[in-house]
C-alpha positions, 0 to 999 in steps of 0.5 A, a space after each residue: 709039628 714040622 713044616 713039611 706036615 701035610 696038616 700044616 700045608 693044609 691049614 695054611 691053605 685053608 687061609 687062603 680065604 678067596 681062592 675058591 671063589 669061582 664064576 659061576 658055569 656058562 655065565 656071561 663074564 667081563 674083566 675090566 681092567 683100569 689104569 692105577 694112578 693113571 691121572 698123575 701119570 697120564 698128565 706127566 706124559 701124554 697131551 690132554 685131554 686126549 693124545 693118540 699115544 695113549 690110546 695107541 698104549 691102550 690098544 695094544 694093551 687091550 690086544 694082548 688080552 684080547 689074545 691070551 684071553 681068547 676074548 670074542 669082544 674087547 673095549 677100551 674108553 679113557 684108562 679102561 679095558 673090558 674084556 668079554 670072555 666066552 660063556 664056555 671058557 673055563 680059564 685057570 677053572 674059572 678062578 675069580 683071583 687067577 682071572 682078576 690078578 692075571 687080567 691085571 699083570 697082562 694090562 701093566 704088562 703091555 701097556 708098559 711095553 708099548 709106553 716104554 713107562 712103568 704102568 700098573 693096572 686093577 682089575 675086576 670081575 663083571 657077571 651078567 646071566 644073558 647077552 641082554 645084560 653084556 649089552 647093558 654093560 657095553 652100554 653103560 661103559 660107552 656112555 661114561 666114556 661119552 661122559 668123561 670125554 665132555 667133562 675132560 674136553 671141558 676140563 682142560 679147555 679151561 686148565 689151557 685157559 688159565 683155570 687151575 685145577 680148582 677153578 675148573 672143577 668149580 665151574 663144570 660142578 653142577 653144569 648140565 649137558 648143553 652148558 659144557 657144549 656151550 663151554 666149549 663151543 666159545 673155545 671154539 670146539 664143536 663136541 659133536 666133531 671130536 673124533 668118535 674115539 674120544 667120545 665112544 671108545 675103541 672096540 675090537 673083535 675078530 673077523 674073517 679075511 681071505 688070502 691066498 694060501 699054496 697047496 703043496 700036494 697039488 702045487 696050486 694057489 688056494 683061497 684060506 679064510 684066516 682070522 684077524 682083529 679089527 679095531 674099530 674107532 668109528 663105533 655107533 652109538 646108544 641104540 645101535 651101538 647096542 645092535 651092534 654090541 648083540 650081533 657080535 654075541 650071536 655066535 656065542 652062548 648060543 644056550 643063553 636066553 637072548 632078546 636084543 
């Protein structure tokens, strides 16, 4: 047998157990991506619990795939990115491998640029069947990042504190809801007035802009609607976060069954 054997290509191929996996036609996708190691190298790096710089990495990051991706939504909380793909989109044929591996190199790729630090991310696939599900997703990737922006705000009011890594842990393991604002408002923070961002994660989408164009034929200024991404740190929450979220998915997957 010779290596350049169709049977033998063939066979080797036939290893490459997961490359068939596809999404499935018309449903509702979300690739999230999440920072590797991150804790170690956030803590090396940036302020904590939460530094601008960082976030400003994770929007760039979230940006470039929003682009290549050709993304309607996109949401970045902590070391996260969820990235809302079109029902219609047909990708790299809808390719589970190519969509997680891509959507992964895209991440590490950005963010590395925009940190000027070597960063890697993984990545994994999301389906849903209606925009009711991609809102119930939305809103559970709000409320963890609610949830981890307490906890790190509690975390390392007590690090700053003289708490080890240890002795934090303890005291918040078990803690409930109002004893971590307590916790905090004796350190003198409000949680309620931390900036939304923090506690509601970054959101971006598309809207329309005008600007004037020049019409070359008749020689005169004319009005063109062009695209651009906004970025949006000032999100609602819970209920009409979610209003929010099913507004957005309106003008797409118009054949999915819908009740937001």
């Amino acid at each position: 047998m010779t290596v350049e054997s169709g049977g033998f290509e063939a066979r080797q191929r036939e290893r490459e157990w997961f490359h068939g996996l596809t999404v499935p036609p018309g449903s509702w996708t979300v690739l999230r991506v999440d920072g590797r190691g991150f804790s170690k190298f956030t803590e090396a790096r940036f302020e904590k619990p939460f530094d601008p710089r960082f976030s400003e990495c994770m929007v760039e990051a979230a940006k470039a795939l929003m682009a290549d991706f050709a993304a309607p939504y996109v949401y970045t909380e902590s070391d996260e990115i969820s990235i809302l793909l079109d029902p219609a989109a047909d990708l790299f044929g809808r390719g589970v491998e190519k969509l997680v591996s891509i959507s992964a190199g895209i991440a590490s790729a950005a963010f590395t640029h925009a940190a000027g630090v070597p960063a890697h991310f993984d990545g994994r696939v999301w389906l849903g069947t209606t925009a009711d599900d991609v809102v119930d997703y939305f809103s559970w990737r709000q409320a963890d990042a609610t949830r981890c922006a307490l906890n790190g705000w509690c975390y390392w009011i007590l690090r700053k504190a003289g708490k080890s890594a240890r002795e934090a842990g303890d005291v918040l393991d078990g803690a409930s809801i109002p004893e971590k604002n307590e916790l905090l408002y004796a350190h003198g923070v409000n949680f309620t007035e931390v900036p939304a961002w923090q506690r509601r994660g970054v959101g971006l989408y598309w809207e329309s802009y005008e600007r004037t164009g020049f019409d070359p034929v008749r020689e005169i200024e004319v009005p063109a609607t062009r695209r651009r991404v906004r970025v949006e740190r000032e999100l609602p929450m819970k209920d009409e976060y979610r209003v929010f979220v099913g507004e957005l998915l309106q003008p797409i997957g118009s054949g999915s069954r819908r009740t937001v």
